[in-house]
C-alpha positions in Angstrom: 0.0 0.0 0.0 1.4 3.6 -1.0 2.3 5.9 2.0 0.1 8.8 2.2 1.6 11.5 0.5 2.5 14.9 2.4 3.7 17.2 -0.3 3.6 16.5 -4.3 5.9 19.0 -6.2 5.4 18.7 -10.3 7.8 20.5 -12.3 8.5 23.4 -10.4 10.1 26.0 -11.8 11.6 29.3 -10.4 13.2 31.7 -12.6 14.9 34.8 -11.0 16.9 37.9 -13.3 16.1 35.4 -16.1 18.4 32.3 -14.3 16.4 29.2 -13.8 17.1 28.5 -9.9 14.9 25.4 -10.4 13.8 23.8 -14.1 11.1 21.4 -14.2 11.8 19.7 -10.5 9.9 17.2 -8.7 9.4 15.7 -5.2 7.6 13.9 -3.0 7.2 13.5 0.4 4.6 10.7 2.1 4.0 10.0 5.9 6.7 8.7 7.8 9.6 9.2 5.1 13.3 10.5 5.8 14.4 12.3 2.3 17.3 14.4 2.0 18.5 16.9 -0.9 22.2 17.1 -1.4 23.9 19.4 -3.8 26.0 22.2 -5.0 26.3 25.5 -3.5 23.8 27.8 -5.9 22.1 24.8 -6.6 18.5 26.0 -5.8 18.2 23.7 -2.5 16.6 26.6 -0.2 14.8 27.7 -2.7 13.2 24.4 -3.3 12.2 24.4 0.5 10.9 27.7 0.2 8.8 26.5 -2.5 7.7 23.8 -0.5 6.9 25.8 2.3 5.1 28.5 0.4 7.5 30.9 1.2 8.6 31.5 -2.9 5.3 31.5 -4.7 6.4 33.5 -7.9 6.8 29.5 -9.5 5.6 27.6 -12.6 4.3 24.1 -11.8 2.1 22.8 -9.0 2.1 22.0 -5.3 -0.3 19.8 -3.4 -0.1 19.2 0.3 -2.3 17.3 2.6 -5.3 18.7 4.3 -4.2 21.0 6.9 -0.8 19.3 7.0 1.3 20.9 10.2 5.3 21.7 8.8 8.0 22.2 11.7 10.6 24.1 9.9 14.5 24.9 10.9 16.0 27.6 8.7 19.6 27.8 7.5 20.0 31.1 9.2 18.1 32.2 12.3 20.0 34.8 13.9 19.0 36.9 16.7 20.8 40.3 17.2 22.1 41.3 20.1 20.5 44.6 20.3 16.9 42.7 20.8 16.5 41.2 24.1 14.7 37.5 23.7 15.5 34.9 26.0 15.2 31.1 24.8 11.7 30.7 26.6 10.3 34.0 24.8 11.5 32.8 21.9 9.6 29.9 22.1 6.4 31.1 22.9 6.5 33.2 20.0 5.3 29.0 18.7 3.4 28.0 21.2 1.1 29.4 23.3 0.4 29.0 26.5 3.7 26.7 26.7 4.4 25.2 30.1 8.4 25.2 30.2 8.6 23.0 33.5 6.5 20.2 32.0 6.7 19.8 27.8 8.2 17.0 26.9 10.5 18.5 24.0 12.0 21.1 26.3 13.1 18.2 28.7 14.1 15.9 26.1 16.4 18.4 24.4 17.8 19.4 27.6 16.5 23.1 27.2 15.9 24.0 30.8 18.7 25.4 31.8 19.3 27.5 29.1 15.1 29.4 29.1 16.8 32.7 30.7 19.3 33.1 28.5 19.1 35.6 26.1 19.3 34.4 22.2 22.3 35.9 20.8 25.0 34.2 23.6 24.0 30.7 22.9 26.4 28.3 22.0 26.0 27.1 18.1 24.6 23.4 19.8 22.2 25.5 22.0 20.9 27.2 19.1 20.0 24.4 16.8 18.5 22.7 20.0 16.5 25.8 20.8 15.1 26.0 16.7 14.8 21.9 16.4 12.5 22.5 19.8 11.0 25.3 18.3 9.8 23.3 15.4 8.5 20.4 17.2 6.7 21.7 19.4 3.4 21.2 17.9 3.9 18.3 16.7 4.4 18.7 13.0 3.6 15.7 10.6 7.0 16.9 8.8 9.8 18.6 9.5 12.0 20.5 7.5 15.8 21.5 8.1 17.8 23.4 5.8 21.4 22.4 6.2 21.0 22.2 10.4 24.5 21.2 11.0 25.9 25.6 10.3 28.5 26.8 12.5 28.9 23.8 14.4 32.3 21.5 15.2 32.4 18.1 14.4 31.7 17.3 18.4 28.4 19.5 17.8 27.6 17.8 14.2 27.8 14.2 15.4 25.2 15.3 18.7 23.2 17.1 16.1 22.8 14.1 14.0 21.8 12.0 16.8 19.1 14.0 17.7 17.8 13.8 14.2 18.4 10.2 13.9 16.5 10.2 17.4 13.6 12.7 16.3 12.5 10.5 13.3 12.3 7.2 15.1 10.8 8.4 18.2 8.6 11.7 17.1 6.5 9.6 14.0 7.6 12.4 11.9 8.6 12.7 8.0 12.0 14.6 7.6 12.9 16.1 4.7 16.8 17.9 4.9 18.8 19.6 2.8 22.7 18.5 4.2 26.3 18.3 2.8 27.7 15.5 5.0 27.8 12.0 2.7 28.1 10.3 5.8 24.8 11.8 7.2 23.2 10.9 4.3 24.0 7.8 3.7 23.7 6.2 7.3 20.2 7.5 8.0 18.3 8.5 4.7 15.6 6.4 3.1 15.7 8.7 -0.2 18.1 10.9 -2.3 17.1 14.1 -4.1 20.8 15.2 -6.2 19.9 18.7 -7.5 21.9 20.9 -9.7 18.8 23.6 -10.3 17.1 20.3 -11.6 16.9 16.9 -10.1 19.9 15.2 -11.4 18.6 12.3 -10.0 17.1 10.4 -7.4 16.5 7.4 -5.3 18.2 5.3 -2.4 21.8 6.4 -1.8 22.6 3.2 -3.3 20.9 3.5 -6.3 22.3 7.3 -6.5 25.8 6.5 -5.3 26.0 4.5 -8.6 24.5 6.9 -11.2 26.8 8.9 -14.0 25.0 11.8 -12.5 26.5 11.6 -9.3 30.1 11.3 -10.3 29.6 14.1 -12.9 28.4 16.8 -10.4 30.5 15.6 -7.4 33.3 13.9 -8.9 34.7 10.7 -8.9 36.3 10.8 -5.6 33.0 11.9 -3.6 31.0 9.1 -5.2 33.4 6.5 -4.2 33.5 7.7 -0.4 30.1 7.5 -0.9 29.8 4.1 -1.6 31.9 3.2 1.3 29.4 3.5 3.8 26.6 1.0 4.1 22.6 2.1 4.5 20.6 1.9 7.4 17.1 3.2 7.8 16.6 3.6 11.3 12.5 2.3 12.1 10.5 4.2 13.7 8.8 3.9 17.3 4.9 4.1 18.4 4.7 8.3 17.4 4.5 10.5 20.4 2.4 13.0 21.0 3.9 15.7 22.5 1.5 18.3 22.4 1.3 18.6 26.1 
């Protein structure tokens, strides 16, 4: 039986100054899926999520999405400046209202009570992308989407960030769809493949993509063998949660 389907992009198209940022691209995303979008820089991976999202809407092509379908987003860039004073907890509640810190289950599990009084600007790269990966889930979105999560974080940070991703989609029961530069990210715990150059270049499991022409022509021969060193495995997920508590 086909999963339910989420989002349906047909051959979108975004042209900007007369430059195709995306030709004739698309996706889909059903219940429960983990799909990632790897590519080059300029290659019209945000855009794509803005389309997505609704954000872009100047586009050729068409989008469906499920019935009141409920999107928990992390954006590439989320910076808060100094000169405005929001603490994590305000920030937040800006998503969820009334929010009770001392007892939600997403503030606990990503370890976000001790940091609710401190103001946005002085936290660490790792307490940032906890604070927007909380953000996002807090009610309890059927899919999330992150846009390259892993920015401005060490390797120490990228391998805890990946763990809580790996961690979201088998215990949260939601679909994730990423856009993400680390192979062996993608490889170790991504059911599907989007390669886009501005189109799709192709598509699949990283198996199947691993082995195209198309691969090795955008990436290069060395990438796509490091990329087919490392083996696949989906991770399953649990009972979904619900944390809308």
């Amino acid at each position: 039986m086909k999963s339910e389907s989420l989002i349906h992009a047909h051959n979108i198209s975004v042209v900007k100054g007369g430059k195709h940022i995306l030709k004739d691209v698309s996706v889909s995303i059903e219940k429960n899926s983990f799909k990632t979008i790897i590519g080059p820089n300029g290659a019209g991976k945000t855009m794509l999520l803005h389309t997505l999202l609704g954000i872009e809407r100047e586009i050729s092509g068409s989008i469906t999405r499920k019935k009141n379908l409920s999107i928990g987003y992390v954006p590439q860039h989320l910076q808060v400046s100094k000169d405005i004073p929001l603490r994590v907890v305000d920030m937040l509640r800006l998503y969820r209202r009334p929010l009770d810190v001392h007892n939600n289950p997403v503030i606990q599990t990503f370890q976000i009570d001790p940091i609710l009084n401190k103001q946005m600007h002085t936290l660490s790269g790792g307490e940032h992308q906890r604070v927007l990966l909380a953000r996002a889930l807090l009610n309890n979105p059927e899919l999330l989407i992150l846009d390259e999560p892993d920015q401005n974080l060490d390797v120490g940070g990228k391998i805890a960030l990946y763990d809580i991703i790996r961690s979201i989609y088998q215990n949260y029961g939601c679909a994730i769809l990423m856009v993400s530069h680390d192979i062996h990210f993608v490889v170790s715990s991504t059911q599907e493949v989007y390669c886009l150059n501005n189109v799709v270049c192709c598509s699949g499991s990283p198996q199947a993509v691993k082995d195209s022409r198309e691969f090795a022509d955008l990436f290069g021969q060395e990438i796509a063998e490091t990329f087919a060193v490392y083996h696949h495995s989906i991770p399953q997920h649990t009972e979904r949660e619900t944390i809308n508590k």
